[in-house]
C-alpha positions as CSV (number, residue, x, y, z in Angstrom):
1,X,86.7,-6.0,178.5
2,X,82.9,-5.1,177.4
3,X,81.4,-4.1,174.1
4,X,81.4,-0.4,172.9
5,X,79.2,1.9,175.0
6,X,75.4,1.9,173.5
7,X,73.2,5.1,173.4
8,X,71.4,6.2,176.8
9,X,68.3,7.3,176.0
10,X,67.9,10.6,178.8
11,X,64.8,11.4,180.1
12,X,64.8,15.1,179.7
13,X,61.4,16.3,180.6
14,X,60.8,14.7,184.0
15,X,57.0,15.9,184.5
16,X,54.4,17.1,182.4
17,X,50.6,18.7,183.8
18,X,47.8,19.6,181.4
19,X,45.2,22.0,182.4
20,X,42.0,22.6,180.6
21,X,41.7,26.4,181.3
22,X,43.9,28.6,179.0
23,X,46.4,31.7,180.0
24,X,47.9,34.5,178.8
25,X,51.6,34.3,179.3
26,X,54.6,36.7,179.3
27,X,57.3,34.8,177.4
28,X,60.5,36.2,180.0
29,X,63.3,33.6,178.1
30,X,63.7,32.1,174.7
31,X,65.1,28.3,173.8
32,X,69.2,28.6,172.7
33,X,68.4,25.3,170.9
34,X,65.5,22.5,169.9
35,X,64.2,21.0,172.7
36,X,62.5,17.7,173.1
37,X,60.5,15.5,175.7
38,X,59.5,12.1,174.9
39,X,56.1,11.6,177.2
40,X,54.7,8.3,177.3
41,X,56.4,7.4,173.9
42,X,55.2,10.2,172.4
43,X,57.4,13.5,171.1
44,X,56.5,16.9,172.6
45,X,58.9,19.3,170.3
46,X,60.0,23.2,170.9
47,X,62.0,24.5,167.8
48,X,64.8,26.9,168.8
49,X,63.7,30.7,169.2
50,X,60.6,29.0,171.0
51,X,59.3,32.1,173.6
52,X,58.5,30.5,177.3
53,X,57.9,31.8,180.4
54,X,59.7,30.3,183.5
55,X,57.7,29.7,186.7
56,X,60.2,28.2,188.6
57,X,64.3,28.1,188.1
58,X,65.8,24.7,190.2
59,X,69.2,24.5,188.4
60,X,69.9,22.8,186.2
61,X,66.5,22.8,184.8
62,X,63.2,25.0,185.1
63,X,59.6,25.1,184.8
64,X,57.9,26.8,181.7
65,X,54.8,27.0,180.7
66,X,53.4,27.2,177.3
67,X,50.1,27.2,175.6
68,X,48.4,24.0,173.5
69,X,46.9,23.9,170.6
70,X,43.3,24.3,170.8
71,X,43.7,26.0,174.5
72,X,45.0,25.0,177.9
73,X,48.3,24.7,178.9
74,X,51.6,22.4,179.6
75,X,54.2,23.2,181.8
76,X,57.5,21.3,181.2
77,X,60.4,21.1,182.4
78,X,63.6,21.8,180.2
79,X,67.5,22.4,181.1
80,X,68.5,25.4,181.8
81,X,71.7,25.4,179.4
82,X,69.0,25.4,176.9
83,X,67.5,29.0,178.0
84,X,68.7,32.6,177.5
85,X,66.6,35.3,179.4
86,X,65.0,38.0,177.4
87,X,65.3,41.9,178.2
88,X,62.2,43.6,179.7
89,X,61.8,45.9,176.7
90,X,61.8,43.0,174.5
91,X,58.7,41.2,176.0
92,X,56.2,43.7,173.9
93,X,57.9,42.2,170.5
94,X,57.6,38.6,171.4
95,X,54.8,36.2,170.8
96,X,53.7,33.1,172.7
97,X,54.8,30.0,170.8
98,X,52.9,27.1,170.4
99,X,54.3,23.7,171.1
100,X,55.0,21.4,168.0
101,X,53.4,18.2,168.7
102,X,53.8,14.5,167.2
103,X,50.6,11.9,167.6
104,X,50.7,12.9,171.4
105,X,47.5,12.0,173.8
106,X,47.6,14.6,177.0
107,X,46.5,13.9,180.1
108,X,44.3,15.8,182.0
109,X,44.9,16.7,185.6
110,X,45.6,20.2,187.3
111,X,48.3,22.7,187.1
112,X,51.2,22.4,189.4
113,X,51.1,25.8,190.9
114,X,46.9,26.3,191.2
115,X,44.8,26.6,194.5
116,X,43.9,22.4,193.7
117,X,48.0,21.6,193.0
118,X,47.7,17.7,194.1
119,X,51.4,17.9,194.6
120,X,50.9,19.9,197.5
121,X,49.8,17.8,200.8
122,X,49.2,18.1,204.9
123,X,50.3,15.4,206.8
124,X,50.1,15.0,210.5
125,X,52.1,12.3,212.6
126,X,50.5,10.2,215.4
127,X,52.1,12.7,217.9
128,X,50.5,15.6,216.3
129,X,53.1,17.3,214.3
130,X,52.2,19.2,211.3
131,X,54.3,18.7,207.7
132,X,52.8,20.5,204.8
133,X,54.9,21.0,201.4
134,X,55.2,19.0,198.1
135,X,55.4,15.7,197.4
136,X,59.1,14.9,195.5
137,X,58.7,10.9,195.8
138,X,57.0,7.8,197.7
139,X,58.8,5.5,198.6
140,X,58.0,2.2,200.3
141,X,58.7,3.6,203.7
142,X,59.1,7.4,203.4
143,X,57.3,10.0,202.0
144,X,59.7,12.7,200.7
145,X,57.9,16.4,201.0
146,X,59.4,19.5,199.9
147,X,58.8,22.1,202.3
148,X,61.0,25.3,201.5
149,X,63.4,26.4,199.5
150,X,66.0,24.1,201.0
151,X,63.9,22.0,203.3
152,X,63.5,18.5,202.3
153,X,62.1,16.2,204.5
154,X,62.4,12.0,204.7
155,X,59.0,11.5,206.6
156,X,58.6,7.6,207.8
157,X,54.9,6.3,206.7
158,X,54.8,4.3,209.7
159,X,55.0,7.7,212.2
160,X,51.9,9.3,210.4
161,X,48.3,8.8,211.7
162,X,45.9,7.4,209.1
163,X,44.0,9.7,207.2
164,X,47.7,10.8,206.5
165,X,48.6,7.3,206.0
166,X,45.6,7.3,203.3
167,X,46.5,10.7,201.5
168,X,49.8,9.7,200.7
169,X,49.2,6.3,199.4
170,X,46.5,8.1,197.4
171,X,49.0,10.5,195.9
172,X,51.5,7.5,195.3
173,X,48.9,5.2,193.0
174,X,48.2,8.9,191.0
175,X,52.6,9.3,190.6
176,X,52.7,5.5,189.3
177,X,56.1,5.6,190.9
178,X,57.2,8.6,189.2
179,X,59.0,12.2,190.9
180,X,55.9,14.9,191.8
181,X,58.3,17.4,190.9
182,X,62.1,17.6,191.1
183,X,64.4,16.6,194.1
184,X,65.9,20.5,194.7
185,X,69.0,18.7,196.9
186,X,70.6,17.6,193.8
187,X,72.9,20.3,193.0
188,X,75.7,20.0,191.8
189,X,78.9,20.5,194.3
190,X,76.0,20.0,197.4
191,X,75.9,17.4,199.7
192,X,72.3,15.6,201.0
193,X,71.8,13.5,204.0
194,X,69.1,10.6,203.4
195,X,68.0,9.5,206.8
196,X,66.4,5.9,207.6
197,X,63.6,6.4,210.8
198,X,62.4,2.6,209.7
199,X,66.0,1.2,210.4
200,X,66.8,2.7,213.7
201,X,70.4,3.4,214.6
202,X,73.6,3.6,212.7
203,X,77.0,3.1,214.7
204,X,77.2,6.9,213.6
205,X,73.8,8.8,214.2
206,X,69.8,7.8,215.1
207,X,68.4,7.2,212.9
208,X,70.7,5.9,210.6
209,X,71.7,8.6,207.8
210,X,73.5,7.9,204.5
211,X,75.3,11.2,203.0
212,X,76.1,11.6,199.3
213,X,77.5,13.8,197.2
214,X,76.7,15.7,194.3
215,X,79.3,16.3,191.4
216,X,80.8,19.9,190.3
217,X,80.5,18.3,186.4
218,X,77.0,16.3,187.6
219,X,73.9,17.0,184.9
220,X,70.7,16.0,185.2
221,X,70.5,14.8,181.0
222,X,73.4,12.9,181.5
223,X,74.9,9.4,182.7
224,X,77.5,10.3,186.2
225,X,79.3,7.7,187.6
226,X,78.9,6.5,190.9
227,X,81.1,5.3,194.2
228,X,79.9,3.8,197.5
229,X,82.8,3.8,200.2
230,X,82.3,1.2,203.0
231,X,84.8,2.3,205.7
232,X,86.3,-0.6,208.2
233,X,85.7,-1.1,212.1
234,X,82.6,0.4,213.1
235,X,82.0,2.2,209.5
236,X,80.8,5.7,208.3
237,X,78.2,7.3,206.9
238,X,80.8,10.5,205.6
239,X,81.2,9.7,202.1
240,X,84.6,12.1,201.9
241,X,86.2,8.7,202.3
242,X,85.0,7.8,198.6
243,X,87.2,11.0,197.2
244,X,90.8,9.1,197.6
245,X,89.8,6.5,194.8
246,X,87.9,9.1,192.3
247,X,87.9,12.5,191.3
248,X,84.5,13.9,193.2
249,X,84.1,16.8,190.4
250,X,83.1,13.7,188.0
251,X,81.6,11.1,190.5
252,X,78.7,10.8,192.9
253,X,80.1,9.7,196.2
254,X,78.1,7.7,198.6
255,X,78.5,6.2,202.0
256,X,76.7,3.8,203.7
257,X,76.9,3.0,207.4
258,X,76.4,-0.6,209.8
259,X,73.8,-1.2,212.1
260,X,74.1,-0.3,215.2
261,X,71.6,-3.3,216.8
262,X,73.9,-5.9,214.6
263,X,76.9,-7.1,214.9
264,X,79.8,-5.4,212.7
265,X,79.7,-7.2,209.0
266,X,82.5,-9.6,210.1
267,X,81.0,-10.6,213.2
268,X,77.7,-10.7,211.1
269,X,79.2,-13.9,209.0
270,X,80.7,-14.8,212.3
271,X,76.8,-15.1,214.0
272,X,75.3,-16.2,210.3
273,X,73.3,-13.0,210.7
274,X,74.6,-11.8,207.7
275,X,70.3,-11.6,205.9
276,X,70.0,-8.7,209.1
277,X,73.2,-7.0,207.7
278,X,71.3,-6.8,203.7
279,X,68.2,-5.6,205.5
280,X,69.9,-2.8,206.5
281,X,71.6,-1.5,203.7
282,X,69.1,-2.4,201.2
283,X,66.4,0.6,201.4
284,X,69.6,2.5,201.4
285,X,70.3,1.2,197.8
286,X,66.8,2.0,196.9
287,X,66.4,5.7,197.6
288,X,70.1,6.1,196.2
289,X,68.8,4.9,192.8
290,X,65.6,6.8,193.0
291,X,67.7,10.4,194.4
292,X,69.9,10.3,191.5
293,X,68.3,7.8,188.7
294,X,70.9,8.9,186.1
295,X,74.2,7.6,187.6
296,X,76.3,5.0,184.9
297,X,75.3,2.2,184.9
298,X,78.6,1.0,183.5
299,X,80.9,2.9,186.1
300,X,79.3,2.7,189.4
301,X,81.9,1.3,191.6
302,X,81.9,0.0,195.1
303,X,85.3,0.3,197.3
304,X,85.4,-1.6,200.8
305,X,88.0,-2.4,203.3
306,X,88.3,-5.0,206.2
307,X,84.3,-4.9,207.3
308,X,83.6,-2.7,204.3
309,X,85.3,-5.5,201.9
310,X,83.0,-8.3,204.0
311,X,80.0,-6.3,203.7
312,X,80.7,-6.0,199.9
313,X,81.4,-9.9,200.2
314,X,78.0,-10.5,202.2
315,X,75.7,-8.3,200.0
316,X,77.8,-10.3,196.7
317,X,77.2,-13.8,198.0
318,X,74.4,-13.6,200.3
319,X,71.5,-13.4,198.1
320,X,71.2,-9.4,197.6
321,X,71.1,-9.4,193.6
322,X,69.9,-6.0,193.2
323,X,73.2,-5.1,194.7
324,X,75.2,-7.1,192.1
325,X,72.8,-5.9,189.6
326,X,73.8,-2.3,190.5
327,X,77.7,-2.2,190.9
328,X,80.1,-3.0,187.8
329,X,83.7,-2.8,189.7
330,X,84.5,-4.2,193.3
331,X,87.0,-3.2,195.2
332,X,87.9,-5.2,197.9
333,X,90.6,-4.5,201.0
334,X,91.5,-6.6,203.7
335,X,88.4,-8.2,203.9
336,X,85.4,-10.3,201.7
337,X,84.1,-13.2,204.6
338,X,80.5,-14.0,204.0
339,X,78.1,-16.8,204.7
340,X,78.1,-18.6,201.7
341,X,81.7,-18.1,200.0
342,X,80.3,-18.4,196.6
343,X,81.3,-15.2,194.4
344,X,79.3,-16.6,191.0
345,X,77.5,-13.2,191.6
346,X,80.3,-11.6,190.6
347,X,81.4,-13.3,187.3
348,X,80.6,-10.9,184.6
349,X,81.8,-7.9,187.2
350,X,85.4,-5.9,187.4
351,X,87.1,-7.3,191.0
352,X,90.4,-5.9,192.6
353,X,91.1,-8.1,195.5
354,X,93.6,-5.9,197.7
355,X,95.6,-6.8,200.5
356,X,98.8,-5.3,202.5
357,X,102.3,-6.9,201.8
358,X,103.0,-6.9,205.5
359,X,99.3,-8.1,207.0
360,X,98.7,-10.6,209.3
361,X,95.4,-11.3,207.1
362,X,97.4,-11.3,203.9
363,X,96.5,-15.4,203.8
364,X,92.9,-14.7,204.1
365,X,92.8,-12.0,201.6
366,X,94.5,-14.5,198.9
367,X,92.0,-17.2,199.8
368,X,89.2,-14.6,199.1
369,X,91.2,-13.9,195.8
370,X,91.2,-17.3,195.1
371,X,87.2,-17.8,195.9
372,X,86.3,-14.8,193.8
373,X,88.5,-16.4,190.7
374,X,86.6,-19.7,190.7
375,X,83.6,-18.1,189.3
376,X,85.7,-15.0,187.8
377,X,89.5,-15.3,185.9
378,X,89.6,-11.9,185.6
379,X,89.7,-10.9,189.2
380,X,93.6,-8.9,189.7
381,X,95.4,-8.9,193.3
382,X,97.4,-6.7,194.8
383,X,99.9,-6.8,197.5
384,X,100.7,-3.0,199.1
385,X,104.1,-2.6,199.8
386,X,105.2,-1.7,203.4
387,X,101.5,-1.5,204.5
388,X,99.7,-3.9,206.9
389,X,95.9,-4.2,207.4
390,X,94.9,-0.6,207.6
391,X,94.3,1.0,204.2
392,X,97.2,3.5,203.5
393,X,98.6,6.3,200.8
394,X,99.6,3.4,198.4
395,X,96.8,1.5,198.4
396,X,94.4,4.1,197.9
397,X,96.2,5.2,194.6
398,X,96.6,1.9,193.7
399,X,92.6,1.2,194.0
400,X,92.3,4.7,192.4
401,X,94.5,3.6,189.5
402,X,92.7,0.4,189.0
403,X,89.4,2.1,188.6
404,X,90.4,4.7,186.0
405,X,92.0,2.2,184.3
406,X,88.5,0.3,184.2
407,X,86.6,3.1,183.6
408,X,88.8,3.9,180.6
409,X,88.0,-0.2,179.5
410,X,83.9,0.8,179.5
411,X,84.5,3.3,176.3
């Protein structure tokens, strides 16, 4: 089906700071094994045995810090696989390591955890409420702030008053796009709501929330394959529906929701308003990618039935290529109307056009088969047995099979 897997270069350090005052540290746990962080191009390197002391633990990585060569500091961030705690009575023997370095060019700024930490921000909102935490991410309508332990917080830009306005878009031209510091909802085995002020309601909650969930086998260094579940009717935004086609200790599962203020997705193509049903769903696609960057790019799968199957259809043949850029496998059930009809989107992609044996739509699911195989041969069918429009047992491990047997293809 595709060529052999190539290497994913993994982005193990995900921030570096550089200070120009020098400390004395306590080493409290030593590398199990070499550890490198490619920054900027450049190869930071810490041999195993390496002495480091952790400043903050946010499984499945951690903080250390460690001194430079000719004074001042890094602090990095490295997996915690990689780190074995050392006894109290050991810390007298031990010796603060310094970190290997190959052509690199540092950066000068201020350490994460000082009085000065640029990471750390006050925002107020038009109606006078307080925020004050971390920046994790900007975004181009949210600020994300880290307030607790386990208090993340999706702040809309828009609801902030303007020296607010100004501090963040400051602290977003100094990030260049990149993570202040790590997202602490993504654990694995945990699930995160995203919430959407900008986009008003969802048919589920106000504003619209998308949920995912994490993995049980999820890590941080590695590529984790991916599902997004569009339910039928009125939708969901409870992405448990995702775990009939996939086991959910290996993939991320996603949901995402319809509009409350449009029409559903096949009344959408109905009205031609199907450009108000993308403009929905898109910023949910954005902060997906940027909450969990790592996720396969060669098994991220999108599964769909009756409106969920026309919104995949809409977002395929509507003129939302980032969405076609994203997903490698479609599956479609009971459903795939859209404004234009023209699947060429979808040529290079894995499509399983499903239908049940006994529906009233079974004719318009074929002719969707048939649309989708002008511009893809590949594209397999499948007629359910004893089921009618509503997605039941068989179908689901039907879909379920299909998808392991293309994952299986990707290797």
């Amino acid at each position: 089906m595709r060529s052999t897997r190539g290497k994913l270069h993994v982005f193990l350090a995900l921030t570096l700071w550089v200070t120009t005052v020098g400390f004395s540290a306590e080493p409290t746990h030593e590398l199990t094994q070499k550890f490198e962080a490619s920054i900027s191009g450049e190869t930071v390197v810490l041999e195993a045995g390496a002495k480091v002391e952790v400043v903050q633990w946010l499984e499945p990585t951690a903080f250390v810090k460690h001194s430079l060569s000719g004074g001042g500091a890094t602090i990095l961030q490295i997996p915690t696989a990689q780190l074995q705690k050392i006894p109290a009575a050991a810390h007298a023997a031990t010796l603060t390591l310094t970190p290997k370095t190959e052509g690199i060019a540092l950066a000068q700024t201020t350490a994460p955890d000082s009085p000065t930490d640029k990471t750390r921000i006050k925002l107020t909102a038009t109606d006078g409420k307080v925020f004050e935490g971390k920046i994790i991410r900007v975004e181009k309508t949210v600020v994300v702030l880290h307030q607790a332990e386990d208090e993340v917080l999706d702040i809309a830009l828009k609801s902030l008053d303007e020296p607010s306005k100004g501090l963040v878009a400051d602290h977003a031209s100094q990030l260049k796009g990149k993570p202040a510091i790590p997202d602490p909802r993504v654990i694995p085995g945990k699930k995160i709501f995203l919430s959407f002020p900008e986009l008003g309601a969802s048919n589920q909650s106000d504003p619209a929330k998308i949920q995912i969930r994490i993995p049980e086998n999820y890590k941080a260094d590695q590529p984790v394959p991916l599902i997004l579940f569009m339910a039928g009717g009125e939708g969901s935004e409870n992405c448990d529906g995702a775990s009939a086609f996939v086991d959910p200790q290996n993939y991320i599962l996603v949901a995402f929701p319809y509009s409350k203020k449009y029409p559903s997705p096949m009344k959408a193509c109905i009205a031609g308003q199907t450009d108000e049903l993308i403009a929905f769903q898109k910023p949910m696609l954005e902060r997906l990618k940027l909450l969990v960057p790592n996720s396969d790019p060669l098994n991220r799968v999108v599964v769909g039935t009756s409106n969920g199957a026309h919104s995949i259809a809409v977002a395929s043949c509507d003129g939302w290529d980032e969405f076609t850029d994203f997903f490698s496998a479609y599956v479609m059930h009971e459903g795939g109307g859209s404004k234009s009809g023209n699947f060429k989107a979808l040529k290079r992609k894995d499509v399983y056009v499903m239908m049940g044996a006994d529906s009233a739509n079974r004719a318009f699911a074929e002719g969707i088969a048939k649309a989708v195989e002008k511009s893809n041969p590949r594209v397999e069918t499948y007629a359910t047995p004893g089921e009618g429009h509503g997605i039941g047992d068989k179908s689901r491990e039907a879909a379920k099979a299909w998808i392991e047997k293309t994952r299986l293809a990707q290797k």
